[in-house]
Structure formats: C-alpha cells, structure tokens
N, C-alpha and C positions, 0 to 999 in steps of 0.2 A: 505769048500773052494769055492771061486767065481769062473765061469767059467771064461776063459782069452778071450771072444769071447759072443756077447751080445746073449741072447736066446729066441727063441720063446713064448710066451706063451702058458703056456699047454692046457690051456681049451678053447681054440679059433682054428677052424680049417682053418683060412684066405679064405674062401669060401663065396661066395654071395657080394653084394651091398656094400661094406664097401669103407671107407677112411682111407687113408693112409699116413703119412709125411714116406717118404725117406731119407736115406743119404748112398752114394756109396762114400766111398775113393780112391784115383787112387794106386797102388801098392807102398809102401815108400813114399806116399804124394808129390809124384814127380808131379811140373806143367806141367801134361800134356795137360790141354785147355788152353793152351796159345791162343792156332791160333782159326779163325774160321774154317777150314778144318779139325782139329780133332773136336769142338764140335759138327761139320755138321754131319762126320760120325758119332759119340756115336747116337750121337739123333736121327739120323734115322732109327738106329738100334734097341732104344728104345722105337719110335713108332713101328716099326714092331711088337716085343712082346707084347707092349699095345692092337695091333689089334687082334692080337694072341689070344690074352687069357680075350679079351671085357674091358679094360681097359682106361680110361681116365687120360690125366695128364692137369690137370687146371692151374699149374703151374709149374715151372721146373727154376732152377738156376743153370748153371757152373760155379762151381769156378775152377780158376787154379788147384787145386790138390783134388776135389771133385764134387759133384752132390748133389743137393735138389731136390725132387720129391712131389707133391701133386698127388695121385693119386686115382682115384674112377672107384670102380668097376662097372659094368653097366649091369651084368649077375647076374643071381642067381650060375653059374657055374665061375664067375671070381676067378680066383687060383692065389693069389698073391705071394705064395711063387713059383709055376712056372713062372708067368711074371717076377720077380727078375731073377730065374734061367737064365730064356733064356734071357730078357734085357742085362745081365751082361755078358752073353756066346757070343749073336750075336756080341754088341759093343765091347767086348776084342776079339775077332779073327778078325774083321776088322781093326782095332787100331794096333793090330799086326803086321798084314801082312803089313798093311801101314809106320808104325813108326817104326818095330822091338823092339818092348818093350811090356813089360807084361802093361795091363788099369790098372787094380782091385784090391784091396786088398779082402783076401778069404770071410770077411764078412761085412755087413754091417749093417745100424741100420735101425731100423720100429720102427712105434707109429702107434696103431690103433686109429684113431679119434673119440673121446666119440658120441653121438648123439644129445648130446647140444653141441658141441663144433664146433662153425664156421669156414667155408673151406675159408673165408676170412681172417678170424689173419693169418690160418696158411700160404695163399697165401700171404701174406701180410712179413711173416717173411721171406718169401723164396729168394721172389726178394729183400727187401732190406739187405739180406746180404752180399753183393758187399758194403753196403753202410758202414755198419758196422766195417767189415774188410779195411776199409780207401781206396776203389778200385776206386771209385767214388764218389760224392758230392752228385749225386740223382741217386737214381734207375732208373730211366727213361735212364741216360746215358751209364749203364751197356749193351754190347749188345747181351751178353749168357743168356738171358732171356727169357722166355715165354712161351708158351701156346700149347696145344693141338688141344682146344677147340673151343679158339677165339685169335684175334689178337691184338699185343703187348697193342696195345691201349684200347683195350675195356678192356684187361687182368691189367691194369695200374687206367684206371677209375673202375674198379670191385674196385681192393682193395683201392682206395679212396674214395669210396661211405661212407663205416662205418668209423669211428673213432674208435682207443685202441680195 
C-alpha cells in the first residue's frame, strides 16, 4: 500500500551542495498569498532558514494557495530537510499570529535535481506558473516572484537566455 503522504528517498541523505524544486501547499489550499503583506512575511521567513542552514533560492513563485522553491545548497553541511523544517515553522508562526490561520499543509513535495539537469527549465517552470494557471498573460506581470540571489530582472533574463 502507497504512503498517503510523498516520502523521502532512502538512500540520499539531503546533505551537501544539491538542488532542489519545492512545492509547499498552504493548509486546505486556502488562498492565503493573496495580498503582498502575507507573501512579504512567508518569504522573509523563508530567507531566514535559507541563511540558516547555507541555502539559496534562485527562484521562488507564490501562488495563492501554494509555494515553488528552486533551492541550492551552498555548504557541504546544507540540511534540506532542516531548511524545510524551520522554513515552514518560522513562516507558519508568523502567518499565524498575523492572520490567525494555520500556513501549511503537514507535508510537502521535493525533487532532487539530477546533475545534468538545468536550474534554468526548472527556474523557468516556476515563474511561469502564474502564467499557466491563467493568473497572468506573462510572467514578468506576476508580482510573487523571484529571487534570492538576483533581481526580478536579471532572475527574468536568466531564464530567457536558453530556450525549452
């Protein structure tokens, strides 16, 4: 029987230099980033743990009832399954206290990024799923987007440098 809940893989211990696609659902897929004032707090909350635990996010997309993540480790010590733990703990007690509503659902999905596999498709897939989801006409006009590392714009020409 399938677990009801996606699982780790066993012979990877999410330790060291890796990448990572994210996806965090909000508790009941309730839109909770409507506003920019909740996505300001999650994120800020979610850079805290990145710095936390040596972490980068190259890219990042809110949707109203969810989170995409592009994230790379930058330590031999980066602990992705702690950076999730505390990301999801800082941003839901904030969100809380603010909104009086639970963020999170209890779990959420990971994909380890192969090593031929490019941090551009996947940045590429992240922001334009506003566009996907019929939220907006271009990605560029979505404005829970972006970057860690660099700014909306240069985060915008990255992923239109390659093509597919």
């Amino acid at each position: 029987m399938q677990p009801r809940h996606p699982v780790h893989l066993d012979s990877f211990d999410y330790l060291g230099q890796y990448r990572y696609s994210l996806r965090f659902c909000t508790d009941a897929r309730r839109p909770v980033f409507a506003t920019t004032e909740v996505v300001s707090l999650a994120w800020s909350q979610i850079l805290r743990a990145a710095h936390e635990q040596a972490f980068q996010v190259p890219a990042y997309c809110f949707m109203p009832d969810h989170v995409h993540l592009l994230v790379e480790g930058t330590a031999p010590n980066s602990d992705l399954r702690r950076f999730v733990a505390r990301a999801k703990q800082y941003s839901g007690y904030l969100v809380s206290r603010e909104c009086g509503t639970r963020l999170w659902q209890r779990y959420g999905y990971e994909r380890v990024l192969r090593v031929d596999e490019g941090s551009v498709r996947v940045a590429r897939y992240i922001v334009e799923n506003p566009v996907r989801a019929g939220l907006v006409e271009r990605a560029e006009l979505y404005p829970h987007t972006g970057s860690s590392v660099c700014s909306r714009e240069m985060l915008f020409a990255w992923i239109g440098e390659e093509s597919g």
